[in-house]
ROSE-525118 format. One line per field, with one value per residue (C-alpha): residue number from 1; x, y, z. Coordinates in steps of 0.1 Angstrom, whole numbers, always signed. Layout:
N
resi	NUM / ... .
X	X / ... .
Y	Y / ... .
Z	Z / ... .
//
This chain:
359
resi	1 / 2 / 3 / 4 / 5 / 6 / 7 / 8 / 9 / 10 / 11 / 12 / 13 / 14 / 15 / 16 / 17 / 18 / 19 / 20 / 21 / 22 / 23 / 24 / 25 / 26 / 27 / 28 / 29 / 30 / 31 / 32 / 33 / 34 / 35 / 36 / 37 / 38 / 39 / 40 / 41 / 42 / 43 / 44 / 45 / 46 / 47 / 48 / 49 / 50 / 51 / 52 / 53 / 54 / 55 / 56 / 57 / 58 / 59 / 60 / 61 / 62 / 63 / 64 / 65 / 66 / 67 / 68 / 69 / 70 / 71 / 72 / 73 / 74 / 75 / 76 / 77 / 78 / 79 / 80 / 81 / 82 / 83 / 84 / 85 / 86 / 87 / 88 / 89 / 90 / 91 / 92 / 93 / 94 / 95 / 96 / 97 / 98 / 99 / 100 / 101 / 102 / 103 / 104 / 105 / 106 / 107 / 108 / 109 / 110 / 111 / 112 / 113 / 114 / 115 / 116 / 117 / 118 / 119 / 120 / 121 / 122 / 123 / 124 / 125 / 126 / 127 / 128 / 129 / 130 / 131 / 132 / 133 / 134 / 135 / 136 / 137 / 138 / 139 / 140 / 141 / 142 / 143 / 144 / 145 / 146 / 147 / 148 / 149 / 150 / 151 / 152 / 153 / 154 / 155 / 156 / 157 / 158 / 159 / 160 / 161 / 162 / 163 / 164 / 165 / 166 / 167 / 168 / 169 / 170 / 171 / 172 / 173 / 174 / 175 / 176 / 177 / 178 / 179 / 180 / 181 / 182 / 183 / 184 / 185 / 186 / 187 / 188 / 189 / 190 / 191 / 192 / 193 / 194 / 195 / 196 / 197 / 198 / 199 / 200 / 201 / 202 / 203 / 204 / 205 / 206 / 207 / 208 / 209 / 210 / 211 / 212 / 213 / 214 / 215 / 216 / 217 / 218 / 219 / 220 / 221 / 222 / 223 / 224 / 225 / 226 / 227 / 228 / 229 / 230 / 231 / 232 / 233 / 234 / 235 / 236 / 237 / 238 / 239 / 240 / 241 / 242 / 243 / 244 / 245 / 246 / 247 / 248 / 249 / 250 / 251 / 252 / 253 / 254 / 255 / 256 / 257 / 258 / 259 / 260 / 261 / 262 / 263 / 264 / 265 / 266 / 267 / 268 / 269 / 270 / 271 / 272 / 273 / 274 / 275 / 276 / 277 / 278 / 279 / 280 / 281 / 282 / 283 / 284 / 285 / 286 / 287 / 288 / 289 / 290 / 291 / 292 / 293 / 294 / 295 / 296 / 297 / 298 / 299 / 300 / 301 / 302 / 303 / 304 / 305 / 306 / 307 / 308 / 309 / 310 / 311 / 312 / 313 / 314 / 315 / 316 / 317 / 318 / 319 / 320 / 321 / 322 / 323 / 324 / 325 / 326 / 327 / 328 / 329 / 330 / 331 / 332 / 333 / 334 / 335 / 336 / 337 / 338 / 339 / 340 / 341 / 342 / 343 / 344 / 345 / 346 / 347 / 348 / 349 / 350 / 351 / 352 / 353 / 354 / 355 / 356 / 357 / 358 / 359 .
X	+322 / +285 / +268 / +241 / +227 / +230 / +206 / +192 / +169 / +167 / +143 / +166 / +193 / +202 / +220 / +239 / +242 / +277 / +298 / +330 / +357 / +382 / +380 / +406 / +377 / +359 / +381 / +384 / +348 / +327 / +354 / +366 / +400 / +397 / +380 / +415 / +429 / +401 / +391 / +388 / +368 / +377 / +367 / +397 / +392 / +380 / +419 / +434 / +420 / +423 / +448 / +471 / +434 / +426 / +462 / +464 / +426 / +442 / +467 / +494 / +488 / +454 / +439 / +438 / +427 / +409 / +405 / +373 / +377 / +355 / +321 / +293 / +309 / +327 / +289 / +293 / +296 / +327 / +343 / +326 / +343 / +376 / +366 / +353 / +394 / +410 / +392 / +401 / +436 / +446 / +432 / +398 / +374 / +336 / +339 / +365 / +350 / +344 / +346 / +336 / +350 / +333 / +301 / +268 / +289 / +315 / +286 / +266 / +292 / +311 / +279 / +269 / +302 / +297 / +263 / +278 / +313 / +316 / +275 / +277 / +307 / +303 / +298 / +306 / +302 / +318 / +298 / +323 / +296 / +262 / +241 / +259 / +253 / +216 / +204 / +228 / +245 / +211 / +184 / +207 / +202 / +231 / +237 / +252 / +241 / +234 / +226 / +190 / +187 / +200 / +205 / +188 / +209 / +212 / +208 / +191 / +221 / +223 / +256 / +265 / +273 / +276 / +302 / +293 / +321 / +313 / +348 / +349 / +323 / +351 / +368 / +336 / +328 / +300 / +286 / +285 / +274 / +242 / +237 / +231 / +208 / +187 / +177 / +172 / +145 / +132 / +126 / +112 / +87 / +80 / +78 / +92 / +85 / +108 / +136 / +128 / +137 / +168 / +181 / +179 / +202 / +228 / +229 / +257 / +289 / +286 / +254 / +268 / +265 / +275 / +244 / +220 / +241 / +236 / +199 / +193 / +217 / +201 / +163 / +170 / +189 / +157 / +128 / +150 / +154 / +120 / +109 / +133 / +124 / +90 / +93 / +126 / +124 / +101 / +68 / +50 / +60 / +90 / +86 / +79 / +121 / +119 / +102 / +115 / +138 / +119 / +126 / +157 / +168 / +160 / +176 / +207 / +207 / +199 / +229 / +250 / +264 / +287 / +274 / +246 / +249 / +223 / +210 / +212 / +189 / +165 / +162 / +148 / +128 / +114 / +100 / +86 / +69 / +54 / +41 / +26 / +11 / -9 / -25 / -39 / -54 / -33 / -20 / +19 / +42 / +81 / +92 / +110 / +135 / +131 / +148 / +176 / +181 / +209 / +225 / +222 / +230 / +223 / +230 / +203 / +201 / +217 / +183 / +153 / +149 / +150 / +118 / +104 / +136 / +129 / +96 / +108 / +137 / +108 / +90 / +120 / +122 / +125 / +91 / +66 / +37 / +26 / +23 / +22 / +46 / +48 / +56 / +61 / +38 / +26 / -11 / +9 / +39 / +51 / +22 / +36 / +19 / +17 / +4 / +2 / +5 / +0 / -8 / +24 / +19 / +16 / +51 / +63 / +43 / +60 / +96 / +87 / +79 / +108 / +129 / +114 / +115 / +154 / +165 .
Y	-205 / -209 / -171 / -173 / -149 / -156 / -173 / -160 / -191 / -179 / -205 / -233 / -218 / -194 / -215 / -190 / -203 / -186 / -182 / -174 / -169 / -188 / -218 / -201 / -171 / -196 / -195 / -153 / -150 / -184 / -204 / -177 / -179 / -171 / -205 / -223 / -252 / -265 / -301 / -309 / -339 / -345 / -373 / -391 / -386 / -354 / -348 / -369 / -345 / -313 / -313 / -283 / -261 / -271 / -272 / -232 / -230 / -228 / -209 / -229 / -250 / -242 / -274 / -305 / -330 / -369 / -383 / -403 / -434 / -427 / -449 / -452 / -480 / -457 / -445 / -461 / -462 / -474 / -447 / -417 / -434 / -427 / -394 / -387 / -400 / -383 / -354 / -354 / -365 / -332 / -293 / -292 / -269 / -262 / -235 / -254 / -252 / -292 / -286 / -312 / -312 / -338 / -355 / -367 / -395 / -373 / -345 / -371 / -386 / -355 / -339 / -369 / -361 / -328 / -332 / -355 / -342 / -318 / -318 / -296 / -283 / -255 / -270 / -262 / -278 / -276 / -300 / -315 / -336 / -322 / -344 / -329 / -294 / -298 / -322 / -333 / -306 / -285 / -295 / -305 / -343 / -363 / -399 / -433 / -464 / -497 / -533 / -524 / -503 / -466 / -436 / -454 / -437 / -398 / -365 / -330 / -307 / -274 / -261 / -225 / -222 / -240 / -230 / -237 / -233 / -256 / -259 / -289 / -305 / -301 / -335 / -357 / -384 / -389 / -413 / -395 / -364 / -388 / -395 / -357 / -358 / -379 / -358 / -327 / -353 / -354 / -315 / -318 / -343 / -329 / -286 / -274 / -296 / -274 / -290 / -324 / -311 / -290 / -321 / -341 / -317 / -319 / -357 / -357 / -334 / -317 / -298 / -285 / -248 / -228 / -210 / -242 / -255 / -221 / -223 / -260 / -257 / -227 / -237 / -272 / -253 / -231 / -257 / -278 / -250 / -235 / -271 / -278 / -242 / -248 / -282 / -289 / -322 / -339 / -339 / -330 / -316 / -327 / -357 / -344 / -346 / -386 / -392 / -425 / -424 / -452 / -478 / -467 / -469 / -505 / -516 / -499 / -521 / -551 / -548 / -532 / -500 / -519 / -518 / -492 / -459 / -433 / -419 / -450 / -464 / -431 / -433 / -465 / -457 / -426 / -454 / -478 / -448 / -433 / -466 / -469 / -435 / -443 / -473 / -446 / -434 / -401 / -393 / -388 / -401 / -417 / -410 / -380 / -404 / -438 / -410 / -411 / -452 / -451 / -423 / -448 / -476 / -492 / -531 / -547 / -585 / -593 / -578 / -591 / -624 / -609 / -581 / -601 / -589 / -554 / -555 / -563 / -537 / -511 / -522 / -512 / -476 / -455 / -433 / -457 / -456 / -486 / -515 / -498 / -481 / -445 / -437 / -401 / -403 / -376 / -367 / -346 / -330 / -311 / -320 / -348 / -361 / -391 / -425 / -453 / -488 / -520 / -538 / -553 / -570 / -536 / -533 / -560 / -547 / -519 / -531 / -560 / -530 / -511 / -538 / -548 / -510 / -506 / -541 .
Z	-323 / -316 / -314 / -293 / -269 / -231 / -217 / -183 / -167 / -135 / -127 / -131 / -99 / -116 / -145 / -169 / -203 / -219 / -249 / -250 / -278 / -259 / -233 / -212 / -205 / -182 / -155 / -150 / -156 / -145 / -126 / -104 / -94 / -61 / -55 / -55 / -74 / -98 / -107 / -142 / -151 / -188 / -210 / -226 / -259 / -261 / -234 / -264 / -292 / -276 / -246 / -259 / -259 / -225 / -207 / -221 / -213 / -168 / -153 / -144 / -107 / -114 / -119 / -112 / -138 / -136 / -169 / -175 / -200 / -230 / -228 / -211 / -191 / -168 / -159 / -128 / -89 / -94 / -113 / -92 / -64 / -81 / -86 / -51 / -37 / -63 / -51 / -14 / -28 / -31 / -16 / -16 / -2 / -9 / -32 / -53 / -88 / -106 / -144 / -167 / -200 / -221 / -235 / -216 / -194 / -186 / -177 / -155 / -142 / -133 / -118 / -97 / -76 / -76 / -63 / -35 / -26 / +6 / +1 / -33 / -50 / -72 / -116 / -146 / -179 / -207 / -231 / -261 / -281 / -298 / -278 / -244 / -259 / -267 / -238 / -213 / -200 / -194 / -169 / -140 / -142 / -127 / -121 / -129 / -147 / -122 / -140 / -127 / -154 / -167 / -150 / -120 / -93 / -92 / -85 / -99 / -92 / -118 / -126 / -119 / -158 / -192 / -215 / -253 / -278 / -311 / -316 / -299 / -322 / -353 / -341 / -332 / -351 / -374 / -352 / -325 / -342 / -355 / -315 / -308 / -338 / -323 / -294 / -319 / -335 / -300 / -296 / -334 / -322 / -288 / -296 / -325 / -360 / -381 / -366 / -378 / -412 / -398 / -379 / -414 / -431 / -403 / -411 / -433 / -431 / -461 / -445 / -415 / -423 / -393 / -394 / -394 / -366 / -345 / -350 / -335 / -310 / -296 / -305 / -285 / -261 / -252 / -255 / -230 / -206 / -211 / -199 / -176 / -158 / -154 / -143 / -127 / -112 / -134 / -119 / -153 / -184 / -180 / -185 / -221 / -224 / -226 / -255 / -269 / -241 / -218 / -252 / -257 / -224 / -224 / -253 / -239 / -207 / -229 / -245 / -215 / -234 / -256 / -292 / -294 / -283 / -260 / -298 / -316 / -291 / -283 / -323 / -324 / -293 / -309 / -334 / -311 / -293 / -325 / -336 / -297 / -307 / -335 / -320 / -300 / -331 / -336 / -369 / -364 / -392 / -383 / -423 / -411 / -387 / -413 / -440 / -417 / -412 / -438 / -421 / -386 / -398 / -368 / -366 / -346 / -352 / -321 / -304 / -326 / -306 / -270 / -273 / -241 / -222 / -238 / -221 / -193 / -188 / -195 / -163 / -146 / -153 / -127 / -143 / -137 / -117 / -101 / -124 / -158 / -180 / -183 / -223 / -239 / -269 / -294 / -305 / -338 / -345 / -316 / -297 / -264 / -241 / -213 / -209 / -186 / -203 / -195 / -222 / -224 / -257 / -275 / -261 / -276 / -310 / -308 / -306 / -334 / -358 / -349 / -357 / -390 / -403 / -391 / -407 .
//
């Protein structure tokens, strides 16, 4: 169990950030039960792996419960549609808490319809996956995939609480795990460089010491809040959070979510985007996430020949400004900052070298 001292952002609605020695805790003391019958939003895995946990985690008749098919291919308008009927399926009221249980698709998803349904149900996560715990489930970004690109429909919409209990994290798999990695890179990149080297040890099983894993969950934890208070809907520094994210989102949509994953591809974007940055001349090195391409393993011959369709998706991202693309770069080590691009070819550079180094 992750021992972490509560975090008060009361610039982000009054988010609280809890820890609790039991799941069951979150309904006497976040939940409420005098809000009525619940909905649970849980992904089916993490139901699969853990259902005795979370059925003792509710009163009896306390909850209702959807379960979301694992993948980011039930990201979509389709599935919050299910959830929006199965809500009014049953009683429903405005203060009737939404809980997701689950990683970032389950989180998005889940928030999205809680964002929409009776104009804003109360929300509570309960992130299962390290990339959930130390980016998705804080900031208040909702939202669904389209096939115009990622995370292109959506809402900001801040739960009232997120629960963090690492227990969950004992049955994800390494892949996975690597995907949360990715986004602890980020915050190494972007604020903090010690956790570039902290990230690197949480690679492989044998180095997830409890201790190291309550240090980068918490230090992500705060530089993502820290941001996200100060800029909550992305009109600056914010945009600080995407970092390799604006390449990675593109090779996601080229390959529509089957074979690469959110980290995978933010991992090769956070090499595309630090080769971008040194063409602008500053001295930022990608050894620290190349140390880590055996760990990856990521199989990207199926994308070498399409880096004109990469391009392309870029231009589609919902940050641009006018006819350029707007990129998260770095001057240094914890030192982001944002540009405006439109030399497309550089692009295309960028994406060549990223491919060459992961082959």
């Amino acid at each position: 169990m992750l021992r972490m001292p509560s975090l008060n952002i009361t610039d982000i609605h009054e988010c609280r950030f809890l820890l609790f020695d039991d799941l069951h805790l979150l309904w006497g003391q976040a939940a409420g039960a005098e809000s009525g019958k619940a909905i649970l939003v849980v992904d089916g895995n993490v139901l699969a792996a853990h259902r005795d946990r979370i059925e003792n985690a509710f009163p009896d008749d306390s909850v209702r419960c959807f379960e979301v098919p694992p993948g980011e291919g039930s990201k979509n308008s389709d599935m919050w549609n299910r959830i929006i009927d199965f809500a009014f399926s049953g009683p429903l009221r405005r203060n009737t808490p939404l809980i997701a249980i689950g990683g970032g698709v389950t989180g998005d998803l889940a928030g999205f319809a809680a964002s929409t349904l009776m104009r804003g149900l109360p929300l509570f996560h309960v992130p299962t996956t390290l990339l959930a715990m130390v980016d998705s489930a804080v900031g208040g970004k909702t939202g669904i995939n389209h096939t115009f690109g990622k995370n292109t429909i959506g809402t900001f919409y801040h739960p009232q609480a997120v629960l963090f209990d690492t227990a969950f994290l004992e049955t994800l798999p390494q892949r996975e795990w690597l995907c949360g990695l990715s986004e602890v890179l980020k915050y190494g990149y972007i604020s903090d460089p010690e956790l570039l080297d902290k990230a690197a040890a949480l690679a492989e099983p044998s180095g997830r010491f409890p201790e190291r894993l309550r240090l980068v969950i918490e230090r992500s934890v705060r530089i993502k809040s820290d941001i996200v208070a100060a800029d909550a809907r992305e009109a600056g520094k914010r945009a600080w959070l995407n970092f390799g994210h604006t390449f990675g989102h593109a090779l996601e949509t080229l390959d529509n979510y089957r074979n690469i994953n959110h980290g995978e591809a933010v991992y090769a974007g956070m090499i595309a985007a630090l080769f971008v940055s040194r063409h602008f001349g500053h001295e930022v090195s990608d050894e620290p996430l190349l140390e880590l391409k055996t760990n990856y393993r990521l199989d990207i011959d199926a994308y070498t020949s399409r880096v004109d369709e990469l391009v392309t998706l870029m231009t589609h991202d919902k940050k641009n400004r006018d006819q350029d693309i707007r990129l998260v770069l770095v001057s240094g080590h914890g030192k982001p900052l944002i540009a405006s691009i439109s030399d497309k070819t550089l692009l295309r550079d960028a994406w060549i070298y990223a491919f060459d180094v992961l082959a």
